[in-house]
N, C-alpha and C positions, 0 to 999 in steps of 0.2 A: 542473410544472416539469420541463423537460430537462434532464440535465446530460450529458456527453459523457465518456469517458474518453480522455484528454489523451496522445498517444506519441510525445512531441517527441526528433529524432532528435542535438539536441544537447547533452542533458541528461536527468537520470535521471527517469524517468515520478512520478508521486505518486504514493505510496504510498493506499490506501485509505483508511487512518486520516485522513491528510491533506488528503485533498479534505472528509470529512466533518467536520475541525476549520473548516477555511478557509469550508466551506458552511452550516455549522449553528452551531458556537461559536463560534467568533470573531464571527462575526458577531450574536451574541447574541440567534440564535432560537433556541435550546435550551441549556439546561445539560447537563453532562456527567450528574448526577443527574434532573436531565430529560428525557434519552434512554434513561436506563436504566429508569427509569420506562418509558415507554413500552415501552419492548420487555423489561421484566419479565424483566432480570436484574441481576445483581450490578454497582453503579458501578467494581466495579474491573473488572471485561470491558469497557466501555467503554473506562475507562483505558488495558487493553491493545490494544484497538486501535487508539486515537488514539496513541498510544507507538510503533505496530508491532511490540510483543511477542507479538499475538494478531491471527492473519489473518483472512482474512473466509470462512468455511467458507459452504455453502449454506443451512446453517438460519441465519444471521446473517443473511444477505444477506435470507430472509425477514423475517427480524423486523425489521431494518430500512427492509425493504420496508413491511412495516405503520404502524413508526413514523414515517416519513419521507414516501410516499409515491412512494418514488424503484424505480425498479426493481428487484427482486432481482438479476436479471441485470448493470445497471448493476453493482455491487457486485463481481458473482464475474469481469466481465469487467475490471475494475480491479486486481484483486488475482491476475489471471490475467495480466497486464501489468506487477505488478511482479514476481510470479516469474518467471516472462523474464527480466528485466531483471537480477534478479539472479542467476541459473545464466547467464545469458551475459558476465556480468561474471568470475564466478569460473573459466568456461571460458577468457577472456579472459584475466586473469591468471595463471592456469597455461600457459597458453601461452606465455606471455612468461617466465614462469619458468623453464620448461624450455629454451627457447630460448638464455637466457642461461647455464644451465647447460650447455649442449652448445656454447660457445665463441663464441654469439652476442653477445655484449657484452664488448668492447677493452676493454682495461685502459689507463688514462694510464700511461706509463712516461717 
């Protein structure tokens, strides 16, 4: 199986957790206690990264590699697209922040 990681420019990328809900549960080839099984750790790590409380470090992406059969890579270059995604967002909005604080944004009168 391929799968791609997705960097659509009008909309915020998926999250890691999310392609592998979308790919593996939801679609009801593996349980979330099924996955953990396999990659022989705690269901609530899983949890956390179907959540996006818990990112996808390089030993996950192994072990998911294992479990999955999907690339390790796949994985950290996923979760390396939505870091991006979100330090350019937070760049983004400070900027606009600051902007409006230094007199860029009219007031109705």
């Amino acid at each position: 199986m391929i799968l791609s990681v997705r960097v659509p420019t009008s909309q915020p990328p998926e999250r890691p957790g999310q392609i592998l809900r979308e790919e593996f549960i939801k679609t009801g080839r593996l349980t979330q206690a099924a996955l953990a099984q396999r990659m022989n750790v705690p269901v609530a790590k899983v949890r956390g990264i179907l959540s996006g409380e818990e990112g996808i470090t390089a030993e996950t992406a192994l072990l998911l590699e294992a479990a999955l059969g999907v690339e390790a890579e796949f994985w950290i270059r996923a979760q390396f697209v939505w870091d991006c995604y979100r330090l350019r967002e937070v760049e983004r909005r400070t900027a606009v922040l600051e902007h409006e604080g230094k007199g860029g944004k009219r007031s109705k009168s």
